[in-house]
LOMITOR-461735 format. One record per residue (C-alpha): residue in one letter; x, y, z. Coordinates in steps of 0.02 Angstrom, whole numbers, plus 32768, in hexadecimal, padded with zeros to 4 digits. Each point is the difference from the previous one (the first is absolute). Layout:
aXYZ...
//
This chain:
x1CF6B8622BCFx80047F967F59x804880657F54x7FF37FAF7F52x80A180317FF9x7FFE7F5C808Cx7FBF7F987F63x80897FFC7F9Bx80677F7A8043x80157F8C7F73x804F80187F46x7F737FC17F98x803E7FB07F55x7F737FD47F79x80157FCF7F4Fx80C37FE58004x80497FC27F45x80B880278007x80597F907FB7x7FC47F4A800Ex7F86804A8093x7F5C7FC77FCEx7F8380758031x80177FF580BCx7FB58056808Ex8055801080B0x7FFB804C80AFx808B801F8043x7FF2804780CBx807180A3803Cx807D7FF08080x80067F417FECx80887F987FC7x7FBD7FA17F5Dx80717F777F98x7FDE7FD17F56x80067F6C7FE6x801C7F7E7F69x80667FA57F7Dx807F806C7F9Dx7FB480427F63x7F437FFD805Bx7FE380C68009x8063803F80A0x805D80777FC3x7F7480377F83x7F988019809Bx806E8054806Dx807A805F7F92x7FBC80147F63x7F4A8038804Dx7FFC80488093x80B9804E8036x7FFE802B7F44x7F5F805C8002x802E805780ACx80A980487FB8x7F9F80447F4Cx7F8280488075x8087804C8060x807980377F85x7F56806B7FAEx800C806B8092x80A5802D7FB5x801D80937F80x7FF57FED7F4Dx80AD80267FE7x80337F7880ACx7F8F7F917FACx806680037F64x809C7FD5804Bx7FB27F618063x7FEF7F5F7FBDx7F6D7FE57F99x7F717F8F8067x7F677FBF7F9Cx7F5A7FF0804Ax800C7F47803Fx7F597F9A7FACx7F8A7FFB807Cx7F41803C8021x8006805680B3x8092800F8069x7FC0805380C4x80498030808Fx80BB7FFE7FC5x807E805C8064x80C2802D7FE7x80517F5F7FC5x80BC7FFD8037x80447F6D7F94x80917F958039x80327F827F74x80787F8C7FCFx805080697F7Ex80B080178016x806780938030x804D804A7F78x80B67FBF7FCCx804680B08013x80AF7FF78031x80008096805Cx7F5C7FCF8069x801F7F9B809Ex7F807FBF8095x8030809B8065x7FD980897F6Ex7F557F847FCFx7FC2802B80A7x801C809F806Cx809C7FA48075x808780627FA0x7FB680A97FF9x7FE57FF380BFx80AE7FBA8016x805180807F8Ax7FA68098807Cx804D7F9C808Ex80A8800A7FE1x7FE680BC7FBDx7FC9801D80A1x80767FAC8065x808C7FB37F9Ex80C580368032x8042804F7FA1x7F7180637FCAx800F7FF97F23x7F8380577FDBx7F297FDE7FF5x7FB07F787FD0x80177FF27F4Dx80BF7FF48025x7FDE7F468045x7F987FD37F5Bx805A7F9C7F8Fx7F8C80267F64x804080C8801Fx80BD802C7F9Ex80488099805Dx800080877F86x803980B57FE8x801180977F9Bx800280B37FE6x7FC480867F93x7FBB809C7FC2x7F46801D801Bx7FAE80A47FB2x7F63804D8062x7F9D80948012x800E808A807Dx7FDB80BB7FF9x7FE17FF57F45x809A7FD87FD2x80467F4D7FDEx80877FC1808Ex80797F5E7FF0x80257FA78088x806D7F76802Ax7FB67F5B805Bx80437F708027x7FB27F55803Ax80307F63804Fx7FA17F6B8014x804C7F7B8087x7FCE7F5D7FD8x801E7F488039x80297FA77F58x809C7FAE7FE5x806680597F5Ex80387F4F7FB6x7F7D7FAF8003x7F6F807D7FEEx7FB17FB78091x7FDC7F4B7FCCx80887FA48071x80427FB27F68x807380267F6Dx7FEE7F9A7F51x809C7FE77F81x7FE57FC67F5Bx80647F777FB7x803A804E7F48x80287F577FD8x7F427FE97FF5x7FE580AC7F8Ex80717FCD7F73x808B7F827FBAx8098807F7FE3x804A7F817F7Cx7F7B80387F7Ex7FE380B87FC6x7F3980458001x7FF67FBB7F51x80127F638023x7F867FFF8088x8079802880B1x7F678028806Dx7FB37F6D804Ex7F59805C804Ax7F757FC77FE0x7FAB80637F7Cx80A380547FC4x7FF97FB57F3Ex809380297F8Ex7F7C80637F8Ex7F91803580A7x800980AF8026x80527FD680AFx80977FEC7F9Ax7FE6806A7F76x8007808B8079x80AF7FC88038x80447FE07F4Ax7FC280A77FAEx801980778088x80B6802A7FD0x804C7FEA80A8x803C7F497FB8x80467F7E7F86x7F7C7F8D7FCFx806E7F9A7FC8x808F7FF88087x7FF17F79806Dx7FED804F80CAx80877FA7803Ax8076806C7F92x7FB180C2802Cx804480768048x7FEF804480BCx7F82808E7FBBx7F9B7F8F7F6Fx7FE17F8080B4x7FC38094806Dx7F96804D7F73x7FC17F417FC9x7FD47FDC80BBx7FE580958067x7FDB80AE7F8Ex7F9580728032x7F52801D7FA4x803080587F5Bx7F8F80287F6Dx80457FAE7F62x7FA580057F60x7FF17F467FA3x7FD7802C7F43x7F6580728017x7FCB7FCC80A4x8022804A80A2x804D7F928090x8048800480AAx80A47FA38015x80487FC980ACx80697F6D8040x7FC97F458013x8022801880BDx7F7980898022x7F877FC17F76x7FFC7F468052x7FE08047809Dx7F8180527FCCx7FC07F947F96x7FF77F528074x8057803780B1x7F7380948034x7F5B7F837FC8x7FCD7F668081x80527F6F7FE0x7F5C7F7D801Ax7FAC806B7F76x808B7FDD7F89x7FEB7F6E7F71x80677F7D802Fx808F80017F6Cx801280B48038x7FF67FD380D2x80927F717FD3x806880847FAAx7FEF80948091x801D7F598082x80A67FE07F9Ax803F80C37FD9x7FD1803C80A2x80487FE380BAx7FA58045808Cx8080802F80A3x7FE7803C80A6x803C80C67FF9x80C08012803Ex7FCF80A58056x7F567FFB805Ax80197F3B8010x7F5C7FE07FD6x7FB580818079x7FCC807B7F6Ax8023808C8076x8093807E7FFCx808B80108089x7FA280968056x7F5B7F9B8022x80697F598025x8074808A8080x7F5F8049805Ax7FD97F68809Dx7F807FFA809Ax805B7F9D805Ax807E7FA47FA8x7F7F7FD27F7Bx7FF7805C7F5Dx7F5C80037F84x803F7F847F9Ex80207F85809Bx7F4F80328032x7FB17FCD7F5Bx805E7F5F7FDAx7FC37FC980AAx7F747F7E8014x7F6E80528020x7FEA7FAF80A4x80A0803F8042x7FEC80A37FC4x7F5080018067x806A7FED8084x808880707FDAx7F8080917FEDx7FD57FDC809Ex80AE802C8056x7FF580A47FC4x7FBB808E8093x7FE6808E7FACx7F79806D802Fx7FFE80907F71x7FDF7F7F7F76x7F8F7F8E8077x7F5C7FFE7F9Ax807A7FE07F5Ax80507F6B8070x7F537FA2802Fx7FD080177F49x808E7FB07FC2x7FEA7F67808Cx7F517FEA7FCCx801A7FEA7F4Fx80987F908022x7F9A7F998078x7F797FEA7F81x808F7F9F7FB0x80257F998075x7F3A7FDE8023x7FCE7FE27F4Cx80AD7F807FEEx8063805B7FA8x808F80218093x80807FA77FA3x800180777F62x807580958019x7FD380AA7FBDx808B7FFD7F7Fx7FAD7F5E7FA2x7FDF80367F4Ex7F4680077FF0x80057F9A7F5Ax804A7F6B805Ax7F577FE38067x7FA47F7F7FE9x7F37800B7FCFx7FE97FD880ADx8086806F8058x7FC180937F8Ex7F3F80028033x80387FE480B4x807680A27FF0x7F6A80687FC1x7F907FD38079x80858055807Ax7FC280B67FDBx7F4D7FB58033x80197FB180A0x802280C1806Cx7F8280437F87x7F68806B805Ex7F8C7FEA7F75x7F477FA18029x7F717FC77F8Fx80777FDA7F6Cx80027F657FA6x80C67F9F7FFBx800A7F807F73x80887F728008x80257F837F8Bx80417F6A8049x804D80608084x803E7F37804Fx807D7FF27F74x80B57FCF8022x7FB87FEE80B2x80367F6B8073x7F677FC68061x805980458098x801280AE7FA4x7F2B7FCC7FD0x7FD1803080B3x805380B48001x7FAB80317F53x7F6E7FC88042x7FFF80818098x802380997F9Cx7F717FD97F8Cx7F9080028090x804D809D8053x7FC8804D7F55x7F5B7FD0800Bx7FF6803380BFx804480AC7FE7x7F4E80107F91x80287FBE7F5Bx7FC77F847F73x807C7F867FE3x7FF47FA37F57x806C7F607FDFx80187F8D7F79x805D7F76804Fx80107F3A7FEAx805A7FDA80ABx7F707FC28091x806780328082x7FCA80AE7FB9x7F4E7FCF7FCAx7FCB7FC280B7x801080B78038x7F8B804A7F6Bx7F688059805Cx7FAB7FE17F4Dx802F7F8C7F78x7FDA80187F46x803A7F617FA6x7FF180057F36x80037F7B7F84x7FDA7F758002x809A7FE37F8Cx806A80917F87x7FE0805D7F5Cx7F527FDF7FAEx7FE67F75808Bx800B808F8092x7FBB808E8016x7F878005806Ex7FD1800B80B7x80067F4A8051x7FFB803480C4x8002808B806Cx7FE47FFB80BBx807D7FD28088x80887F6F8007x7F987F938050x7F8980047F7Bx80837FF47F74x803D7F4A803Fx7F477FCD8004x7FD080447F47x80497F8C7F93x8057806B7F9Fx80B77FD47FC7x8045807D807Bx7FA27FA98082x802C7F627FD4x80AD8021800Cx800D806A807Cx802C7F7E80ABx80827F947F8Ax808A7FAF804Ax809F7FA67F78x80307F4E8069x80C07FF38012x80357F877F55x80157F36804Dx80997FFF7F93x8075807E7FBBx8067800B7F6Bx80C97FD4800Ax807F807C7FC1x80797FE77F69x808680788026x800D80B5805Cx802880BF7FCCx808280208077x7FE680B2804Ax808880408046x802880A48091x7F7C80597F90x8001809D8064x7F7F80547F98x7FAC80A0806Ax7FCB7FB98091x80497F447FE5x807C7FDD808Dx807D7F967FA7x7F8A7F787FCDx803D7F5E7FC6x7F6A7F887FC4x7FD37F6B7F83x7F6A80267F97x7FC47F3E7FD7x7FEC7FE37F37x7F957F8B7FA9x7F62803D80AAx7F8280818028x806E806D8077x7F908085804Cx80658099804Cx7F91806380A3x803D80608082x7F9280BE8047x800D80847F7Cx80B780577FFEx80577F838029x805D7FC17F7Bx7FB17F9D7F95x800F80517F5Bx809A802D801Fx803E7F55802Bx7FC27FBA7F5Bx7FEF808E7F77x80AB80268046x80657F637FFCx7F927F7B7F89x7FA8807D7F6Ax807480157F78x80657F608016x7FED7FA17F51x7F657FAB7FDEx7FAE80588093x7F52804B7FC9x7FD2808B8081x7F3C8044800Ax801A80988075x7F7080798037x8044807F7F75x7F5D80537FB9x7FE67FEA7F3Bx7FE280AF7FBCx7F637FFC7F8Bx7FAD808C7FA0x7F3E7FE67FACx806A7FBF7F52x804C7F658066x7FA87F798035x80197F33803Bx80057FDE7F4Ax809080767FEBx80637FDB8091x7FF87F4C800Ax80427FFF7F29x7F557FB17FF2x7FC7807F7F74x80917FBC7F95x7FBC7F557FD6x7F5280418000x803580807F82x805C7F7D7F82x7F647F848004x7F7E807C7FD5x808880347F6Ex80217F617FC1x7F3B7FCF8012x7FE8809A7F7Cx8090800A7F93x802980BA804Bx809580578069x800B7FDD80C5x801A80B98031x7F3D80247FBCx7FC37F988098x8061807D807Bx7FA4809F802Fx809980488024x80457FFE7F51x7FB37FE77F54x7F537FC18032x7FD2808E8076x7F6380688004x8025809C7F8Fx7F9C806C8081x80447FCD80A0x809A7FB87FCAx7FE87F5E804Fx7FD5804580B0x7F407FDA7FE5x7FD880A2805Bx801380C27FD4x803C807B8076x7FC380A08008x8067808D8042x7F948088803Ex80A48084802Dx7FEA801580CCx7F5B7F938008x80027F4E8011x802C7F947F6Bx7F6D7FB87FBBx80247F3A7FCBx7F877FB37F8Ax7FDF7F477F9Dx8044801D7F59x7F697FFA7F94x80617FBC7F7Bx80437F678032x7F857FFB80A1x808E7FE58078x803C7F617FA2x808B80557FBFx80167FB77F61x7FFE80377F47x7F5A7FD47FC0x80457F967F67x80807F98807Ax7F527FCF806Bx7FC77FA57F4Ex808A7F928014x7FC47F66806Bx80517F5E806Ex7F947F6E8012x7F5F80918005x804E80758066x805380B67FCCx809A80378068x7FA2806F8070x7F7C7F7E8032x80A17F8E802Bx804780948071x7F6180068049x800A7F4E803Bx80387FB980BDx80827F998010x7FAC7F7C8010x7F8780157F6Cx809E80207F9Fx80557F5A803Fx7F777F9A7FBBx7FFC80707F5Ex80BB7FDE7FD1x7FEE7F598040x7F917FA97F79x7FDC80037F46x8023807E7F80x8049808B8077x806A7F848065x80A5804F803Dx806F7F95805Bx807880B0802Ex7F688059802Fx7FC87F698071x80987FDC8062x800A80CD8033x7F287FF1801Ex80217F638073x808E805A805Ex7F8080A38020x7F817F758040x80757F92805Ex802780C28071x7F47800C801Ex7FF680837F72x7F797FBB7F92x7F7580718019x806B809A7FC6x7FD0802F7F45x809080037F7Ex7FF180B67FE2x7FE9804080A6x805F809B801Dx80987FE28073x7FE68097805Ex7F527FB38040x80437F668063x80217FF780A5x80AD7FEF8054x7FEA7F4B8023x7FB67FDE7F41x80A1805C7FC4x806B7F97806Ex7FC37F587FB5x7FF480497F4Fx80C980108015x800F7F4D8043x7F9F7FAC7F7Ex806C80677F8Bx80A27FCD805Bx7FBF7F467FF6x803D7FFC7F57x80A0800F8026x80947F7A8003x80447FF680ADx80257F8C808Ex7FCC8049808Bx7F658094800Ax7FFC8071809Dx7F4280478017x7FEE808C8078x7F6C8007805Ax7F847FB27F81x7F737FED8075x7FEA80CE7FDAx7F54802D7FCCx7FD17F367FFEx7F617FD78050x7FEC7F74807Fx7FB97F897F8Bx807B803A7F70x80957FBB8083x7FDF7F477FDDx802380167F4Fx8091806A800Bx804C7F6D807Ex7FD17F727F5Fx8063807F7F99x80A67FF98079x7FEB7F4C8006x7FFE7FEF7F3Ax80A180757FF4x80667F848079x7FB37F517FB2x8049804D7F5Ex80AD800F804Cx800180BF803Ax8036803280ABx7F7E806E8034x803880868091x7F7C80678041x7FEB80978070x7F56800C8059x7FAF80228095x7F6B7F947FDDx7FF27F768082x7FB07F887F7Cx808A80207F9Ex80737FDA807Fx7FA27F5E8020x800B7FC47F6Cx80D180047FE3x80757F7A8007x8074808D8055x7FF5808C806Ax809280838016x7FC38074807Ex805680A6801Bx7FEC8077809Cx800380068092x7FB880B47FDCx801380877F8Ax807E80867FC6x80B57FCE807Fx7F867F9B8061x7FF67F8E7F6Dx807B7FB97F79x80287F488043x7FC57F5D7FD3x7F957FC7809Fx7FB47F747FA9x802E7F857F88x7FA67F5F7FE6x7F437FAD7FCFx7F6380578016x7FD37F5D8089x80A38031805Ex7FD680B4800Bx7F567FE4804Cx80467F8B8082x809180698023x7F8F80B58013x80A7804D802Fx7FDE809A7F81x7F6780717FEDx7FDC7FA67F40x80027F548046x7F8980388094x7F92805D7F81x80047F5E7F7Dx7FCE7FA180ADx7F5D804C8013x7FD47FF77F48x800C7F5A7FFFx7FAE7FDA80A3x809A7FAC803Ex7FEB7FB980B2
//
């Protein structure tokens, strides 16, 4: 018999303003796979994130405790009127793992807990349980009196403890070992008083070295060439001592400890770059003498199931250790076994069989990381929950396309909404439903240009639509080389002795499946060669105080003609220094901290979000106040700085770099922390654009681009190499690939099955050839006969 309950079967979206969302209403249908659609910057993300997986996580998290609540992240209500029929959202973005050293793909996912209980289990010789294959657990002991109760009279008893961990002593479990250069720390021919430490930040009348010169323990006037054995240990490794400096208290220790505490224990991309070059020049990084690498201790490396220790097992491609599990007959830990060969098979399925489980998890790529997440998903039992991905295609050879593409419909199958914001139409044409936005970004998107099936999207007219069959011709003519960068047995991970000629002076695109070897060909052997400018898939860290103004050193200029224009200091036009908002101090908002409820954030009433001091919003530029000029897009900006009074030839050459990346609809002040991974990407390479180098290597720069977006990113690479530049680039995108003067194509496979140079050659000659899987692939794109 028919329920209501039977009636729910869509999530019903009306009156949706997030962001640059313009009032939109939408249906999406349950247990359907729907794409969204549209150019970067058109609402995606806004939809699908920042409305409805955003709204089903607050609504979830309220089911939570006060006090839980308090500890969670705090999630606004996202703008919109009614949000129906929402169900558990299980998010899988593009957000990186986090660069934790002492996180790996095997402790990311469950593989290492399970393998860790197998050896336990059956390991020879037995060490101990599980914990004593873990190498984030030290093996500890001790002893000692414990006082307790019993008959009403108090009893001491001795206990002892022991802990039997995995961790290797020397190196604490992180499989390396760092040495610092005190060459670096200080010149010994000078004494403190004439300014011996060469740290950054450590002033002669800083209190980094004031600490050293009135703590007693030395001459500040002795050069440290000439102290003694003692004033060298206490100058460079004493232990934490109060001292008293006139009438304040202080904590002296040696320049070893406090630089390693200082730089070594904080992550290195965070660092400013003066500080980055000087922990690149005082520190060397090693492979540990006495786990090799391993970060294990000899009694895990000793216990073996046949032959092969933990540490084998782990640094095994996942592929072979799918296999190696499957040697093992064991019926007491069965169950535990065909857990452990699921998950390990879900590698292999998803095409990730050529990481191994002791890959740091901070090394994946954007790509590499959402596809390891979606691993917990794929055995998962749950139905009637909703799975978000955000470009889940990325880093993806079109072969690799195909196998993405059946796990997003097993998810559906099994009884689930799939939601996917996605550019690629090999992953379009299986959309049950398609919700395209638009018709172009910021203020010019928005809203709701199509929704109904594929069909129906290549016969709306829309830009998606439009789009949406193109084919790139092969080029009649390609460009001739000047020289070569010689690479040479680059043996780089997976590389198997490689030795190759990178053409200068052409578009060189770089392909091969995912794994194997691309990045590691190029990042490995060409970045950091003088004059080589390298764009990498990095993310830029952003908070709500940085924006593309900021980053790009596009404030600076702005800053200096508004001051000159009014006779007044630059730093007033900064809301991070003098001209701030007394109330919010520059933020624009006001945070409310409400103890173990949610954090209430409000508009600054003040300023009204602008952020600025009212008095610095009196002083104008050609009309406009500094906060209407944040406000501006790109492009609105270019023609602003372009003409009359407020022209601004700096400003102008960093606007037309933003615009020449397909950036122009972004706004000046947009908070960092609300572009997508692909907007980020580009931000970086417009920034990078600036600099002065022969050859640029771009690393998948297709990521987050939308099919119409492509053409002008290929006008781009054309303009770099007409202006001299040797342009390398590693991409999967066959029009891309069609568009090169030189293809480099590495494979055959991934992981040991990949590593060689299989083709070398023009972009004509691999589609005639079709003797590898990109040249068959880049055959059918181009409707070659």
């Amino acid at each position: 018999m028919s329920l209501a309950a039977d009636n729910h079967d869509r999530i019903r979206v009306r009156g949706a303003r997030e962001n640059n969302l313009k009032n939109i209403d939408v249906d999406i249908p349950k247990r359907r796979l729907t794409v969204f659609t549209g150019v970067s910057g058109s609402g995606k993300s806004s939809l699908v994130f920042g409305t409805v997986a955003a709204e089903s996580q607050r609504m979830i998290n309220e089911t939570y405790s006060a006090f839980l609540q308090g500890l969670m992240p705090t999630l606004a209500r996202p703008d919109v009127d009614v949000l129906e029929g929402v169900t558990t959202a299980i998010i899988v973005d593009q957000e990186r793992m986090g660069a934790n050293s002492r996180s790996t793909v095997g402790t990311a996912t469950d593989a290492n807990a399970m393998l860790r209980i197998v050896f336990s289990r059956l390991g020879q010789p037995r060490i101990g349980p599980p914990q004593a294959y873990a190498f984030n657990v030290p093996s500890i002991s001790g002893a000692g009196a414990v006082t307790m109760e019993k008959g009403g009279r108090e009893v001491k008893e001795r206990r002892s403890f022991t802990v039997t961990g995995g961790m290797c002593p020397r190196c604490e479990g992180m499989g390396r070992v760092n040495d610092i250069d005190l060459a670096q720390l200080y010149d010994s021919s000078k004494s403190l008083a004439e300014g011996a430490l060469t740290i950054p930040g450590y002033t002669a009348d800083g209190w980094g070295v004031r600490i050293f010169t009135g703590s007693g323990f030395l001459d500040a006037d002795k050069a440290i060439r000439d102290y003694s054995k003692k004033e060298l240990d206490d100058f460079l490794h004493h232990e934490p001592t109060k001292i008293k400096i006139g009438d304040i208290n202080m904590t002296y220790e040696g320049l070893v400890p406090k630089v390693q505490k200082a730089f070594l224990s904080k992550d290195r991309e965070a660092m400013q770059p003066h500080i980055r070059a000087f922990v690149d020049r005082a520190v060397t990084f090693t492979v540990c003498p006495e786990c090799n690498g391993t970060r294990l201790n000899v009694g895990a490396r000793s216990s073996r199931i046949g032959g092969v220790n933990i540490a084998d097992a782990c640094a095994m491609q996942i592929s072979d250790l799918a296999q190696w599990v499957r040697t093992i007959d064991e019926p007491s830990v069965a169950p535990l076994l065909s857990a452990l060969q699921r998950s390990l098979d879900s590698f292999v399925e998803i095409g990730l069989g050529y990481l191994s489980l002791d890959r740091p998890s901070g090394t994946l790529s954007g790509g590499e990381a959402q596809r390891t997440k979606m691993i917990r998903h794929l055995g998962s039992s749950l139905t009637d929950v909703t799975y978000v991905f955000d470009e889940p295609t990325i880093g993806l050879h079109p072969h690799d396309i195909q196998s993405m593409n059946r796990l997003l419909l097993q998810l559906r199958d099994k009884g689930n909404t799939v939601l996917v914001v996605e550019h690629k139409p090999e992953t379009i044409a299986i959309a049950d439903h398609i919700v395209d936005l638009g018709p172009r970004a910021g203020t010019a998107g928005g809203t709701v240009c199509f929704e109904g099936t594929v069909d129906g999207l290549r016969g709306s007219g829309t830009l998606t639509g439009a789009h949406l069959d193109d084919r790139h011709v092969l080029k009649h003519a390609v460009r001739s080389r000047s020289g070569v960068l010689e690479i040479r047995d680059a043996h780089t991970h997976n590389l198997r002795h490689v030795d190759v000629d990178i053409p200068t002076g052409v578009l060189t695109v770089i392909t091969g499946v995912a794994g194997s070897g691309k990045s590691s060909l190029i990042h490995g052997s060409i970045a950091g060669r003088d004059g080589v400018v390298s764009v990498d898939q990095t993310a830029i860290r952003g908070s709500r105080r940085s924006n593309p103004a900021t980053y790009t050193a596009l404030l600076e200029p702005i800053r200096k003609a508004f001051a000159k224009a009014n006779g007044v200091k630059p730093a007033l036009f900064s809301a991070n220094s003098e001209g701030a908002c007394p109330n919010c101090n520059g933020s624009g908002v006001i945070v409310t901290d409400l103890g173990m409820m949610a954090s209430v954030t409000t508009t600054c009433e003040v300023c009204d979000g602008r952020r600025f001091d009212a008095s610095v919003l009196e002083y104008k530029l050609a009309g406009r106040d500094i906060s209407e000029v944040l406000a501006m897009s790109v492009d609105e900006a270019l023609e602003y700085f372009s003409t009359g009074e407020s022209r601004t030839p700096s400003a102008q050459a960093i606007l037309e770099r933003l615009t020449d990346v397909g950036l122009g609809y972004i706004r000046l002040g947009q908070p960092l922390n609300t572009l997508s991974g692909g907007e980020r990407q580009r931000l970086k390479l417009a920034t990078h654009m600036a600099e002065q180098g022969g050859v640029y290597i771009l690393d998948e720069p297709t990521t987050g681009l939308h099919l119409a977006d492509v053409e002008q990113l290929l006008g781009l690479l054309d303009r770099l190499v007409d202006s001299g530049k040797s342009v390398i680039v590693i991409e999967h995108h066959q029009a891309v690939m069609a568009h090169a003067d030189w293809i480099i194509d590495i494979g055959p496979g991934a992981g040991h099955d990949g590593g060689h140079v299989v083709f070398e050659g023009t972009p004509a000659d691999l589609v005639s050839a079709r003797s590898t899987l990109t040249g068959d692939y880049l055959a059918r794109y181009i409707d070659a006969p």
